[in-house]
C-alpha positions as CSV (number, residue, x, y, z in Angstrom):
1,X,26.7,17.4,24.8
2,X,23.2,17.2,26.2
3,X,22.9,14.8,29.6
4,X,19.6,13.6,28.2
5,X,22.1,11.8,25.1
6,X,24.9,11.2,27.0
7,X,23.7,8.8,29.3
8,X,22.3,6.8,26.5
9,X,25.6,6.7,24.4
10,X,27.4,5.6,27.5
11,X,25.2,2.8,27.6
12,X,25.8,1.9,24.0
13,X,29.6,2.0,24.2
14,X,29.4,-0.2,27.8
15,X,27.6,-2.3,26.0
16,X,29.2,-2.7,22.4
17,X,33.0,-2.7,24.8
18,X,31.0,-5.9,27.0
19,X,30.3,-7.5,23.5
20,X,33.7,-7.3,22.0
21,X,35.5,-8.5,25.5
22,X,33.3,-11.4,25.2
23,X,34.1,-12.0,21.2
24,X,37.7,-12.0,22.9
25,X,37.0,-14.1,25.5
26,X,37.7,-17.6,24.0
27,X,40.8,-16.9,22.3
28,X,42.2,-16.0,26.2
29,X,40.8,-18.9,27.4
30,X,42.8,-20.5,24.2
31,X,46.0,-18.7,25.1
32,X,45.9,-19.5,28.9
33,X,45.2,-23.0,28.1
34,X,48.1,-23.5,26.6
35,X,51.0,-25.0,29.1
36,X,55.2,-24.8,28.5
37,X,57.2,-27.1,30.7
38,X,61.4,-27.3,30.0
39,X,62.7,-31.0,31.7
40,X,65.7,-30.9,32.2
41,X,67.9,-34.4,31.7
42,X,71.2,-34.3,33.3
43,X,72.0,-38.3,34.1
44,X,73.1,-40.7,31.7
45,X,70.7,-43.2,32.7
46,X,68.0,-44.3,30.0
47,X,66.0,-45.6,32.9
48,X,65.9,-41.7,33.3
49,X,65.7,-40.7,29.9
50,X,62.8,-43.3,29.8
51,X,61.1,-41.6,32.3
52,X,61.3,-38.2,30.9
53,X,60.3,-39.4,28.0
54,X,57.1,-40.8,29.2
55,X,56.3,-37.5,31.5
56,X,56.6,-36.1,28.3
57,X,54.2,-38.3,26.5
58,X,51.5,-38.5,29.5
59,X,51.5,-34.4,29.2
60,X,50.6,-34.3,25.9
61,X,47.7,-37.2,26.2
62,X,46.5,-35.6,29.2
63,X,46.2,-31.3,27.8
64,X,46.1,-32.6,23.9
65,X,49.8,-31.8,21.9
66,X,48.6,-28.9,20.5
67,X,48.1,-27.4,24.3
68,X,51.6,-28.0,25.3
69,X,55.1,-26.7,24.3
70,X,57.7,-28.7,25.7
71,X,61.6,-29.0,25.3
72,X,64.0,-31.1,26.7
73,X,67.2,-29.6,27.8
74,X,70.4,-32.3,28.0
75,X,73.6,-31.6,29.4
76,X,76.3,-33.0,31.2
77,X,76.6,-37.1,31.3
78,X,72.7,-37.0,30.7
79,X,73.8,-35.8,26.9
80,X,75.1,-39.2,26.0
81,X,71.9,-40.3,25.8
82,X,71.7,-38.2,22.7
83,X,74.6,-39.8,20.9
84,X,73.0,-41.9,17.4
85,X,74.3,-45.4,18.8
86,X,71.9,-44.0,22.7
87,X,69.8,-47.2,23.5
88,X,66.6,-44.3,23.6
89,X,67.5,-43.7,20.3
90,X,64.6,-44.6,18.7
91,X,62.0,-43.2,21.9
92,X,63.9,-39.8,21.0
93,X,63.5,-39.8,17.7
94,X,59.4,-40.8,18.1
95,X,59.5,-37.7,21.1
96,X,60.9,-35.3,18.1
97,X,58.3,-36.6,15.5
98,X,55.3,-35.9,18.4
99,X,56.6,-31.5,18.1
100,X,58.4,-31.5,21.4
101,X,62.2,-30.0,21.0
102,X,65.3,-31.9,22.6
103,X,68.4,-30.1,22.5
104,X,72.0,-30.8,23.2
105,X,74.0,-28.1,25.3
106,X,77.2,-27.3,23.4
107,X,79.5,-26.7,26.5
108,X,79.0,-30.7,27.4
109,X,80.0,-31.3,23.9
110,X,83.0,-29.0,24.1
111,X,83.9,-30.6,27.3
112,X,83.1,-34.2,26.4
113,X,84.8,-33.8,22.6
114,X,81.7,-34.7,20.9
115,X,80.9,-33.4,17.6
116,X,77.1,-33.0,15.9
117,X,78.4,-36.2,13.9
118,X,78.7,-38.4,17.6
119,X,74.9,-37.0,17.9
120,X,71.7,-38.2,16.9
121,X,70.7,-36.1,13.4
122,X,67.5,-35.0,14.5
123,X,68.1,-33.0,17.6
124,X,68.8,-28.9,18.2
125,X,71.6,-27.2,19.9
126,X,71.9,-24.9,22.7
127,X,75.3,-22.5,23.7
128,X,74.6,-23.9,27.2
129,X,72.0,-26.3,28.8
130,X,71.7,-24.5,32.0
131,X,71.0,-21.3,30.5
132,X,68.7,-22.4,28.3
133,X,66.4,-23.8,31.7
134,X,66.7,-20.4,33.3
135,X,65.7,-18.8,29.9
136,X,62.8,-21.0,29.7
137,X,61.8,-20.4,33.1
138,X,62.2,-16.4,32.7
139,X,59.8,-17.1,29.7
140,X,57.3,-19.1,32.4
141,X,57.5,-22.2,31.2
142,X,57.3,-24.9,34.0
143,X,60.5,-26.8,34.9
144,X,60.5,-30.5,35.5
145,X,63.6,-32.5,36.8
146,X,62.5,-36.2,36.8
């Protein structure tokens, strides 16, 4: 190729690259906006619970719901919280309805002879609550212990 062309056509493509990067641009500012944050429950206290589940709703008033991805992770004596007759019952069930995920670690359950029919009908299931966290975290979302 001739140098007199090739400088020119070097030009064009650092120019038509700089133009597509910045077509990308938003959609990374999109992606990076977006925040993931596990909390992990592990006392049976609905004063606890309570507070969880406000941290949870401040979160997603503060970055907007569809910025955030959160899960709650329950397990040990914080999964009787979870049971249907739980006096957060109806906070967890309005927490569900608002797209964040609260699961039940299966190993409490086991270990506490609780069945899915003891628990509220709405929640998920994990094998085990811890690993679920360290998954999570692995993943990068944020952990939160209130």
């Amino acid at each position: 190729m001739n140098k007199y062309f090739a400088a020119p056509l070097l030009l064009l493509l650092a120019s038509i690259s700089s133009s597509l990067h910045a077509a990308e641009t938003p959609t990374e500012k999109k992606d990076a906006a977006q925040v993931s944050v596990v909390f992990q429950v592990s006392d049976d206290d609905a004063k606890k619970w309570n507070l969880t589940l406000n941290n949870v709703k401040n979160l997603q008033q503060e970055l907007g719901a569809g910025n955030v991805v959160i899960e709650i992770v329950a397990y040990g004596p914080g999964i009787n919280m979870l049971k249907f007759e739980s006096p957060v019952s109806d906070r967890v069930d309005e927490t569900l309805k608002a797209r964040v995920k609260i699961v039940a670690c299966e190993n409490t359950m086991k270990s506490l002879k609780l069945s899915k029919g003891d628990m509220m009908s709405t929640i998920g299931y994990v094998p085990a609550g811890i690993v679920e966290i360290i998954k999570k975290q692995k993943e990068g979302y944020a952990y939160i212990r209130p």
